[in-house]
DRENPA-3360 file (N, C-alpha, C; in nm, 2 decimals, always signed):
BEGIN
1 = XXXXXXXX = +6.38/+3.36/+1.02/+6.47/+3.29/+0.94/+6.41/+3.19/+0.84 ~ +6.25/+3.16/+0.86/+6.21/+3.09/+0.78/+6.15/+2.91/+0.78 ~ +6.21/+2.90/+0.92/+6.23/+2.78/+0.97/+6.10/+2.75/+1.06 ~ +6.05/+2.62/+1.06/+5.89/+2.58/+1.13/+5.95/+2.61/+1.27 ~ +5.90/+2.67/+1.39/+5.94/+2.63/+1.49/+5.86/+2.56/+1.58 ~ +5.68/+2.57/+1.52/+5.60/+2.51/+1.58/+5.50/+2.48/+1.44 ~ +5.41/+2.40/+1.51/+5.32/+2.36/+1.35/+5.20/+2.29/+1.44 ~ +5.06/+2.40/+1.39/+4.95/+2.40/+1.48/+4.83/+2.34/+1.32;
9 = XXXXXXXX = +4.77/+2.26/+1.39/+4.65/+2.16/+1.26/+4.50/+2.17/+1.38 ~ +4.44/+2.14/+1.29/+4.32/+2.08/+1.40/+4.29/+1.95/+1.35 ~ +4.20/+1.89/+1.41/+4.09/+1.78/+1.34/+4.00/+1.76/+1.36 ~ +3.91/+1.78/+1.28/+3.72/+1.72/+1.32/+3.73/+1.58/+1.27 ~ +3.62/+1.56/+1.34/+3.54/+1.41/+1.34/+3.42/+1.46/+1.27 ~ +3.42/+1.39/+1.14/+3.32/+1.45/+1.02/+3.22/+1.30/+0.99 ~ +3.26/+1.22/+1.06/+3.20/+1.06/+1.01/+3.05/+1.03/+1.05 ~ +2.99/+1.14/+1.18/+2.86/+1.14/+1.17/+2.82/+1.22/+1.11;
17 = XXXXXXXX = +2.86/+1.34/+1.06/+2.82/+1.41/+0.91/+2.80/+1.35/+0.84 ~ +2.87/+1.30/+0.78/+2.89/+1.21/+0.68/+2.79/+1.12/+0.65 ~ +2.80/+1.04/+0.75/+2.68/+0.92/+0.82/+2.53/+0.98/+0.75 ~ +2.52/+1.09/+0.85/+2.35/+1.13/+0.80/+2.37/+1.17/+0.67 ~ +2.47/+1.29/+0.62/+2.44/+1.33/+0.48/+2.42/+1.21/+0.35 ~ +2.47/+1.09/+0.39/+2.44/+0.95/+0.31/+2.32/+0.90/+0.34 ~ +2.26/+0.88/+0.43/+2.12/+0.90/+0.51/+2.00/+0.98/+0.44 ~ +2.02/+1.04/+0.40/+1.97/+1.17/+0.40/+1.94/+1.19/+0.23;
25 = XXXXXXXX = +2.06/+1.14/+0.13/+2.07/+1.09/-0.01/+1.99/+0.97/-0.02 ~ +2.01/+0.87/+0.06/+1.91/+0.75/+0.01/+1.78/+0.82/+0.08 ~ +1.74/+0.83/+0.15/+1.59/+0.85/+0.19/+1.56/+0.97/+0.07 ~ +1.61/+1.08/+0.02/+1.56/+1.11/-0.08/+1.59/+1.07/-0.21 ~ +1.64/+0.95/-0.23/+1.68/+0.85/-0.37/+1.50/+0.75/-0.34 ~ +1.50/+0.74/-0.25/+1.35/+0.67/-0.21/+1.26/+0.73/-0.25 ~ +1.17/+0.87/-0.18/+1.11/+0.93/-0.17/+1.09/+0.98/-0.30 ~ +1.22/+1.00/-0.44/+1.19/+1.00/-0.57/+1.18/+0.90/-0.64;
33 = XXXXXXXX = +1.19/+0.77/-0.62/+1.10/+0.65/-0.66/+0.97/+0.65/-0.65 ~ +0.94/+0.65/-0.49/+0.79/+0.57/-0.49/+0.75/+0.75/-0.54 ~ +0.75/+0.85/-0.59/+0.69/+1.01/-0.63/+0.70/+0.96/-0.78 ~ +0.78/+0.92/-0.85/+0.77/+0.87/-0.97/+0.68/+0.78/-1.00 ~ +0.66/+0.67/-0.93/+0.59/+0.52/-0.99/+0.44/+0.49/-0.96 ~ +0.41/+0.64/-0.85/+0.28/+0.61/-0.82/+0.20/+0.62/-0.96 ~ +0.05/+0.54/-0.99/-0.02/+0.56/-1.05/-0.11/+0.66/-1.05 ~ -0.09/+0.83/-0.97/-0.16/+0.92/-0.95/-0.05/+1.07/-1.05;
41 = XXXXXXXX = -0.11/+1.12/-1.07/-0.03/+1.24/-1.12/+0.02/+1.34/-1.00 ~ +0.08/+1.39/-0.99/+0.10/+1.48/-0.89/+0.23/+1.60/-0.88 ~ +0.21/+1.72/-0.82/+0.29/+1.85/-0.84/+0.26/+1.90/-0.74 ~ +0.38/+1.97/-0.74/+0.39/+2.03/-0.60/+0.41/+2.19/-0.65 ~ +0.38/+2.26/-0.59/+0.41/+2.41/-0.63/+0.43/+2.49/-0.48 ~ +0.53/+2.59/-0.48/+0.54/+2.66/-0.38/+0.43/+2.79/-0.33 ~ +0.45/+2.88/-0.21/+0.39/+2.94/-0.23/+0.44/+3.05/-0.17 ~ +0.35/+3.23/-0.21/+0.33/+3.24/-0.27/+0.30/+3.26/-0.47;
49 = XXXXXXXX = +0.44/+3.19/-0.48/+0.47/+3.24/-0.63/+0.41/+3.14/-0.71 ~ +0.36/+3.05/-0.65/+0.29/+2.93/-0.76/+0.39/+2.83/-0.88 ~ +0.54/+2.82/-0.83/+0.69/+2.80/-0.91/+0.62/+2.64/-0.86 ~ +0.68/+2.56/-0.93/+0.67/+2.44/-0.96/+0.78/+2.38/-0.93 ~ +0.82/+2.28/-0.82/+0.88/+2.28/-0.78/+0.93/+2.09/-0.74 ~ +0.78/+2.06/-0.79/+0.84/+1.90/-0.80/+0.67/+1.85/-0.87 ~ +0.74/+1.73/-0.97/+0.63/+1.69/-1.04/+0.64/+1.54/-1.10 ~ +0.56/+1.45/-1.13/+0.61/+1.33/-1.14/+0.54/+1.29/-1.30;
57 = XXXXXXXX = +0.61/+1.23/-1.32/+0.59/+1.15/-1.47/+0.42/+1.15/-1.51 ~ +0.37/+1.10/-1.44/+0.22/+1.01/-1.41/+0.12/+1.21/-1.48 ~ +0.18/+1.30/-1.39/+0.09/+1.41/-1.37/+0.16/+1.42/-1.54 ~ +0.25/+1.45/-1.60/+0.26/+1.50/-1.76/+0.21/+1.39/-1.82 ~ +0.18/+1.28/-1.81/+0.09/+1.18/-1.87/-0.02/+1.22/-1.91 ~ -0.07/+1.19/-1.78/-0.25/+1.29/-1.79/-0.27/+1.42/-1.85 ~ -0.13/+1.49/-1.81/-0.17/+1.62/-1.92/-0.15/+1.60/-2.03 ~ -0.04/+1.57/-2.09/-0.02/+1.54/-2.22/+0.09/+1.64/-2.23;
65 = XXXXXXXX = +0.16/+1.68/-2.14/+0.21/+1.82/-2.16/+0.36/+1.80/-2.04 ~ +0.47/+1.86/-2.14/+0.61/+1.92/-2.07/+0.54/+2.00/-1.91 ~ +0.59/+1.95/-1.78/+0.57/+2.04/-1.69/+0.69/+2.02/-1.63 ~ +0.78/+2.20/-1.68/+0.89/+2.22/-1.66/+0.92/+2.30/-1.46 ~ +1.00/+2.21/-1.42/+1.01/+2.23/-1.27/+1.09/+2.40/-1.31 ~ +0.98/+2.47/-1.19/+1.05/+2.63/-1.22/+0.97/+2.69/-1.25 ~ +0.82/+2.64/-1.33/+0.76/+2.70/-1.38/+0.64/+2.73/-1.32 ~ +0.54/+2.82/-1.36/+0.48/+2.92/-1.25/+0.33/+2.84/-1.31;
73 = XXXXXXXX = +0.28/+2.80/-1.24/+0.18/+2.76/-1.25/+0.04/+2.85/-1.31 ~ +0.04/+2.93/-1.30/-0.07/+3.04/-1.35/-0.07/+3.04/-1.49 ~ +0.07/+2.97/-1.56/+0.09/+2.95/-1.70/-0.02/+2.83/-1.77 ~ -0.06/+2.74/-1.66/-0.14/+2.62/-1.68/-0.31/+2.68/-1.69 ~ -0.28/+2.78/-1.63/-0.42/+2.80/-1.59/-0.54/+2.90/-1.71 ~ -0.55/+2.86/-1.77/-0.62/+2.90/-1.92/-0.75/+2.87/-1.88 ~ -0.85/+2.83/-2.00/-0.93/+2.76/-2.01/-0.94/+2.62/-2.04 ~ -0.91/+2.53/-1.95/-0.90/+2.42/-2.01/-0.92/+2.33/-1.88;
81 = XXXXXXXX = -0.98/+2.37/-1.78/-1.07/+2.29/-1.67/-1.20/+2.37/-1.69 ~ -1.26/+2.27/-1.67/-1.43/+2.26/-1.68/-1.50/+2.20/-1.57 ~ -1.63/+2.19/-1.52/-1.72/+2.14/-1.39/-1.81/+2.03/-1.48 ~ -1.86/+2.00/-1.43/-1.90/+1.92/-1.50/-2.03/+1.97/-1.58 ~ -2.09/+2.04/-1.57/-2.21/+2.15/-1.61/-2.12/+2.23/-1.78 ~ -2.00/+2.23/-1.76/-1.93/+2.25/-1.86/-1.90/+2.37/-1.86 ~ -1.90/+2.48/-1.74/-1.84/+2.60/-1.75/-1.70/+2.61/-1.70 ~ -1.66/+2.69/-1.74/-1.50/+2.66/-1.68/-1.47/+2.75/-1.53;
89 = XXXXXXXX = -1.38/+2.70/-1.49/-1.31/+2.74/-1.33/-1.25/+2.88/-1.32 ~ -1.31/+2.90/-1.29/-1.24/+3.04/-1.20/-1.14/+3.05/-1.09 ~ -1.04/+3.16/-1.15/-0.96/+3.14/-1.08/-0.95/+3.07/-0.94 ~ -1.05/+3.13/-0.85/-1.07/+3.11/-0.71/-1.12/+2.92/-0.68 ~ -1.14/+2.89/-0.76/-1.23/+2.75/-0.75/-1.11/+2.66/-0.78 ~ -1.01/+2.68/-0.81/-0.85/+2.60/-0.85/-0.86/+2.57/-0.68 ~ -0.81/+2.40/-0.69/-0.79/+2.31/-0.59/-0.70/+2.40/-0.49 ~ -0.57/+2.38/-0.59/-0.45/+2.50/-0.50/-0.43/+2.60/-0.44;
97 = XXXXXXXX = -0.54/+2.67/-0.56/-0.57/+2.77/-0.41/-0.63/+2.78/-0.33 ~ -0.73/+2.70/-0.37/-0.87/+2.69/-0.21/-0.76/+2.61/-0.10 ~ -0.65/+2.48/-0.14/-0.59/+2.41/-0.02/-0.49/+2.56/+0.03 ~ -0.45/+2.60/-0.02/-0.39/+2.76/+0.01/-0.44/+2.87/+0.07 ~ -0.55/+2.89/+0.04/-0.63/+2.99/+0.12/-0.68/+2.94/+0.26 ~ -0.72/+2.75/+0.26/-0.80/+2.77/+0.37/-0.73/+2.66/+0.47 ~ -0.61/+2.64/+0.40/-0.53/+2.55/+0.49/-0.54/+2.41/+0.51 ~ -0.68/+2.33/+0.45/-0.69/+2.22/+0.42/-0.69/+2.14/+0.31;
105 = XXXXXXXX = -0.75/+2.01/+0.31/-0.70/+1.92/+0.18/-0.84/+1.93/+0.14 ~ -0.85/+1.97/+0.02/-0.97/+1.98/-0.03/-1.04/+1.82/-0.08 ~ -1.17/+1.81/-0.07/-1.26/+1.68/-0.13/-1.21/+1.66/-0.33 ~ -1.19/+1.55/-0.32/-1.15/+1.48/-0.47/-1.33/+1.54/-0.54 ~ -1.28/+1.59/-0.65/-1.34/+1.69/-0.71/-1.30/+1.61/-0.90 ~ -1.43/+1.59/-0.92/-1.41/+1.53/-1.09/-1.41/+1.66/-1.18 ~ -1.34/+1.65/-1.30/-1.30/+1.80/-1.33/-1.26/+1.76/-1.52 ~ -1.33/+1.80/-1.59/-1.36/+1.79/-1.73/-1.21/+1.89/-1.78;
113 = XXXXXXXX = -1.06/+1.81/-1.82/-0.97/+1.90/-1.87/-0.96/+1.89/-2.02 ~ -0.95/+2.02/-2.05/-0.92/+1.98/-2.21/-0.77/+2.03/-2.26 ~ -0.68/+1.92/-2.34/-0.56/+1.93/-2.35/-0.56/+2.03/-2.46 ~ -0.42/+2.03/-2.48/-0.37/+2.12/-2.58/-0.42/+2.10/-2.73 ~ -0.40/+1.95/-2.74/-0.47/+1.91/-2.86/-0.60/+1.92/-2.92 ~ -0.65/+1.95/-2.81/-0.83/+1.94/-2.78/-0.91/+1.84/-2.76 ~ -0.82/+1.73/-2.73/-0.89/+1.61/-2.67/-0.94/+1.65/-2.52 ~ -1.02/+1.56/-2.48/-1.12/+1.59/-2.34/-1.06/+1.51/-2.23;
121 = XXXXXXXX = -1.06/+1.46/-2.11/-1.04/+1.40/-2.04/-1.07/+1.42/-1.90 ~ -1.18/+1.32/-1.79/-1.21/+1.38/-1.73/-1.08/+1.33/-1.58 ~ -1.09/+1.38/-1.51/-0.96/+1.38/-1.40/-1.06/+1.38/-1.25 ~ -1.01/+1.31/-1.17/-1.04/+1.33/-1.02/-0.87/+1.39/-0.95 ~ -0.94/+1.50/-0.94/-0.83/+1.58/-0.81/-0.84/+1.64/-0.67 ~ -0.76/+1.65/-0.62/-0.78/+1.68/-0.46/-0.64/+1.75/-0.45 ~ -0.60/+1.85/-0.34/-0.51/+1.96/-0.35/-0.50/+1.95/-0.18 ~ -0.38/+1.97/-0.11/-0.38/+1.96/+0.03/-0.20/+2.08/+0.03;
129 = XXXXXXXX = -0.28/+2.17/+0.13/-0.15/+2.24/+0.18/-0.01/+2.18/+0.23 ~ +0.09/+2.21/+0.18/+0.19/+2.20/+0.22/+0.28/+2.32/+0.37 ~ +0.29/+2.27/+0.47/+0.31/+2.34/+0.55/+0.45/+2.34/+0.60 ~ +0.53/+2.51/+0.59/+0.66/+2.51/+0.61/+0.71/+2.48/+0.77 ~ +0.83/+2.53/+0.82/+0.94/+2.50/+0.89/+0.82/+2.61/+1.00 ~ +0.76/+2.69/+0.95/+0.76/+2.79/+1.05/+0.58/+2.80/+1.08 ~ +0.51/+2.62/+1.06/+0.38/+2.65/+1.05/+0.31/+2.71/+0.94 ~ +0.37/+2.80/+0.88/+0.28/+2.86/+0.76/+0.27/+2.76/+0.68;
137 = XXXXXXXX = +0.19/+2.83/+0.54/+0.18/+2.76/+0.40/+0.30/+2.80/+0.31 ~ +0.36/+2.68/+0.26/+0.47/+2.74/+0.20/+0.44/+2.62/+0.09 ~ +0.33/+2.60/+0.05/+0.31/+2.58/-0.08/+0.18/+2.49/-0.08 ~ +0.15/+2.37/-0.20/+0.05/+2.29/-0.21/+0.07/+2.21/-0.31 ~ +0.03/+2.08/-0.27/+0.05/+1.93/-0.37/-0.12/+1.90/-0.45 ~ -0.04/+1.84/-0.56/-0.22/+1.83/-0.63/-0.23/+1.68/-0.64 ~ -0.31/+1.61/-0.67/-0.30/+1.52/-0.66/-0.41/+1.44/-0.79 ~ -0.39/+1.42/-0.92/-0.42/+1.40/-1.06/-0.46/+1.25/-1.06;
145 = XXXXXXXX = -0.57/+1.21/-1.12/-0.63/+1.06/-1.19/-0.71/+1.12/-1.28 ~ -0.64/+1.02/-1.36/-0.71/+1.01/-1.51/-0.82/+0.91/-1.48 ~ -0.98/+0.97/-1.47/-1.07/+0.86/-1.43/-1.23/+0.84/-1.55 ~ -1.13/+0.84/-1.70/-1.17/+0.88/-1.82/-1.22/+0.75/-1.86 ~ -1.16/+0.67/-1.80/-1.21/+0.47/-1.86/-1.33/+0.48/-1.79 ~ -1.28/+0.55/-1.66/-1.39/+0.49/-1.56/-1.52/+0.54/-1.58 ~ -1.54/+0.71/-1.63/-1.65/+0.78/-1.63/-1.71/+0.73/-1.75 ~ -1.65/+0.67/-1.86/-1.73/+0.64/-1.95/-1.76/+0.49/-1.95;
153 = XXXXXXXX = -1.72/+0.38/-1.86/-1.79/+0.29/-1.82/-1.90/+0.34/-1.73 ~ -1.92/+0.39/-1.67/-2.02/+0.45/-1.55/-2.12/+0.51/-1.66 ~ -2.09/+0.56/-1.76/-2.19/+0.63/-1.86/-2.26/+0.49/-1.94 ~ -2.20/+0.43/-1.98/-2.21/+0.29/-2.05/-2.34/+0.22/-1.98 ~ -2.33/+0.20/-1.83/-2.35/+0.12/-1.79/-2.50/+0.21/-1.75 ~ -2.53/+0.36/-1.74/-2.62/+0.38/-1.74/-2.73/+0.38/-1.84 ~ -2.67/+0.43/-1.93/-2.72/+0.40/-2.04/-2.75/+0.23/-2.08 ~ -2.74/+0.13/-2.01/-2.78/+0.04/-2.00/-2.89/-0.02/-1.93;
161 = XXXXXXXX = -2.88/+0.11/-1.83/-3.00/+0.07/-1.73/-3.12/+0.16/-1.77 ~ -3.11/+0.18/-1.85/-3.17/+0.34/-1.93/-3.30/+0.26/-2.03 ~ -3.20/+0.19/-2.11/-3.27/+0.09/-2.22/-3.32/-0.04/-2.14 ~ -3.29/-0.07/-2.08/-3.34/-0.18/-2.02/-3.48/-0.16/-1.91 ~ -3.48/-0.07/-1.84/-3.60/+0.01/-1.85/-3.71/+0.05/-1.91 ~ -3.65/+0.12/-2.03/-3.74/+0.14/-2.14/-3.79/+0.00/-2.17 ~ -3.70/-0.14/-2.19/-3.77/-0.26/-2.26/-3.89/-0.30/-2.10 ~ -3.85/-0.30/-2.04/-3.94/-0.32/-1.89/-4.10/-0.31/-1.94;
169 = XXXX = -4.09/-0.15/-1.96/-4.21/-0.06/-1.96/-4.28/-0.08/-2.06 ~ -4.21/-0.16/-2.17/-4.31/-0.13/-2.32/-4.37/-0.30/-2.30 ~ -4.30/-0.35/-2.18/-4.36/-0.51/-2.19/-4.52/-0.53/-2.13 ~ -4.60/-0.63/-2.20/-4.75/-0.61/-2.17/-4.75/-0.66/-2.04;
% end
């Protein structure tokens, strides 16, 4: 006939849902502050596809360069890291993948990059696996300084001890 004769509802209690999923928004409203403001460059890429997946201000600084999240890292990888001897890196000798292949945080490693423009700049980096839900490697973080002021005071200052030397030796 059309008529309610009974009328069946439920109800959940969603307010500790709730609770954490707000929890959960500020700790990651945090966690992208202090990833922004550090004074280190840094990217995170997954693995195995090498997609780019989180990156902070500081690290396109130091490059000089758009690093679009999504993007495949092997696009970066040209000729434009160098050793200090001045040859360039091979594939295999990349931070990320050595922390990827061998499961550890690799030694801060000074590293001669040259940008797009063709300016030089030398960088200290270090690369440490990122490890997923299931123990594997499910990706790797890099970790970028621009330590260009610094290497060329360190040069400065050799070259001070260089001449000063030299005046030593020529004294009677």
């Amino acid at each position: 006939t059309g008529k309610i004769t009974r009328w069946y509802g439920t109800v959940e209690d969603i307010d500790d849902r709730k609770k954490v999923e707000r929890a959960l928004r500020e700790s990651e409203a945090l966690l992208r502050a202090v990833f922004d403001a550090v004074s280190v460059g840094l990217i995170i890429s997954e693995s195995p596809s090498n997609r780019i997946v989180m990156r902070n201000p500081r690290a396109e600084a130091i490059f000089q360069r758009s690093i679009p999240l999504g993007s495949n890292l092997d696009n970066y990888r040209h000729t434009n890291l160098f050793h200090a001897d001045g040859s360039p890196f091979k594939q295999e000798e990349y931070l990320m993948e050595r922390a990827v292949h061998s499961g550890e945080t690799t030694e801060p490693e000074d590293i001669l990059y040259r940008r797009d423009d063709g300016t030089q700049v030398w960088i200290r980096v270090t690369a440490a696996p990122v490890h997923g839900k299931n123990g594997g490697i499910a990706g790797a973080v890099i970790s970028i300084q621009d330590i260009g002021k610094a290497t060329q005071e360190k040069q400065r200052l050799l070259d001070r001890i260089k001449e000063l030397e030299k005046q030593l030796k020529s004294r009677p």
